[in-house]
N, C-alpha and C positions, 0 to 999 in steps of 0.2 A: 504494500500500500504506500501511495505517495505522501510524502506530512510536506510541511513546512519548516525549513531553519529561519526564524527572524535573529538578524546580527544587528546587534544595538551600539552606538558609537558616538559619544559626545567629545566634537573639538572643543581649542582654549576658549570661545567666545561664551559655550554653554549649549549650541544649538544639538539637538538629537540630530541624528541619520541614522536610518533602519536599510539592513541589506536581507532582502527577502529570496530562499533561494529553493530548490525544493528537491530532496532528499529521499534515499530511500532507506534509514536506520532507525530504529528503533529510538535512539535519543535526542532526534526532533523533536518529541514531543516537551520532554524537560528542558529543553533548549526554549520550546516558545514560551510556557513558565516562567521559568525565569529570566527570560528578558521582561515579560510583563510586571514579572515581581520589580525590577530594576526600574522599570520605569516609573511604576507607583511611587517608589523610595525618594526619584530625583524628585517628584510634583509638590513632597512633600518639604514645604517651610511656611515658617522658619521655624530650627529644633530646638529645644530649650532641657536639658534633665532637669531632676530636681521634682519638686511638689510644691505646690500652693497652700498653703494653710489661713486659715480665717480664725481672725482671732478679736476679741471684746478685752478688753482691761480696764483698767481701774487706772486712775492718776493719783498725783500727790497731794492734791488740795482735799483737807478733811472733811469740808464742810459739800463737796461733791454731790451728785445725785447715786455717785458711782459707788457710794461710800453707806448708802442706806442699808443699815439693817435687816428690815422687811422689804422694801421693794428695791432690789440696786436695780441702775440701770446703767449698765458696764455700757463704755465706748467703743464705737466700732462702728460697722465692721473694719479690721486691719485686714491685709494680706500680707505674708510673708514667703518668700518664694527662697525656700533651701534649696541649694543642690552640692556634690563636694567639686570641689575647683584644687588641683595637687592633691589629692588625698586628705583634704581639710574641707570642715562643713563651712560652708558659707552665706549669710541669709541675706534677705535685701527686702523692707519693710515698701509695699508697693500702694498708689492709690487706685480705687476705682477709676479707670477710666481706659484712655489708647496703652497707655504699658502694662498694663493690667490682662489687658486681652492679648496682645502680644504672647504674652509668657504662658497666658492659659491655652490659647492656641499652640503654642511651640510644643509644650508639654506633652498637648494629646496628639502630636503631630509625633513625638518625640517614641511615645507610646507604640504609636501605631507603625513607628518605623521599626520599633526592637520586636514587633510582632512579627513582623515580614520578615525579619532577619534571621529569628529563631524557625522558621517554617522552611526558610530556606534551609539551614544548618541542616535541620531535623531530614530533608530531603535527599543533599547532598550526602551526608554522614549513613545513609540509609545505603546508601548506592556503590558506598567505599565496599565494604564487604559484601558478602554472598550471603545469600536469602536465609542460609540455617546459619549465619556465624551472628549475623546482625542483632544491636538491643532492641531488645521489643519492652512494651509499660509492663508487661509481664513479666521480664526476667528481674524488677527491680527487687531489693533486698527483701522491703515489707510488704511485697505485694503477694506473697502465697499463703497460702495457708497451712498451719501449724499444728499438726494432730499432735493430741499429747492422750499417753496411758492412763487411764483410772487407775 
């Protein structure tokens, strides 16, 4: 049966070029995969690691609303957008608004790209060995089950 090889190829400027040719093996078909996976990967920006966290606090003036007893009413919302930068956590205290979405977009951009990448892995890594050598969810440590003697 005839497939298709798509060859995916980005010059210095950024522009794609796709060379489409047409094949007759078997690993066409993971070829036209992940070119699609590649392309999804480049669409995606801008990337951001890290997390968004949303946070209410309290200030230093005692006479506060944030300071009540019975009804506080803590300030906020804050966002805080962690990620590690050298192996060091690093935060940056952000307002609603254009940088706000930025980061929250990047993020799930960021998400969505380690998803693609793991599925990739998971594909390729499948393909290095042979069909009875390969790990399967099955062969993991705590996944069988454990008769024990009365």
């Amino acid at each position: 049966m005839d497939k298709l090889l798509i060859t995916m190829s980005i010059d210095d400027e950024g522009s794609m070029s796709y060379y489409i040719k047409n094949v007759r093996y078997g690993g066409a078909l993971m070829e036209m995969k992940r070119s699609s996976i590649f392309e999804e990967m480049i669409q995606l920006a801008p990337l951001c690691s890290g997390t968004l966290y949303e946070r209410y606090i309290t200030c230093g003036k005692k006479n506060c609303r944030c300071h009540d007893k019975e009804n506080p009413k803590l300030h906020g919302p804050y966002y805080e957008w962690v990620r590690r930068i050298n192996g060091k956590q690093v935060g940056r205290m952000l307002r609603p608004g254009p940088d706000f979405e930025k980061v929250k977009t990047g993020i799930e951009n960021y998400d969505r790209f380690q998803g693609l990448l793991n599925g990739l892995l998971r594909r390729d890594e499948d393909s290095v060995l042979s069909a009875d050598r390969a790990v399967r969810d099955e062969g993991k440590k705590n996944s069988r089950k454990i008769y024990r003697r009365n």
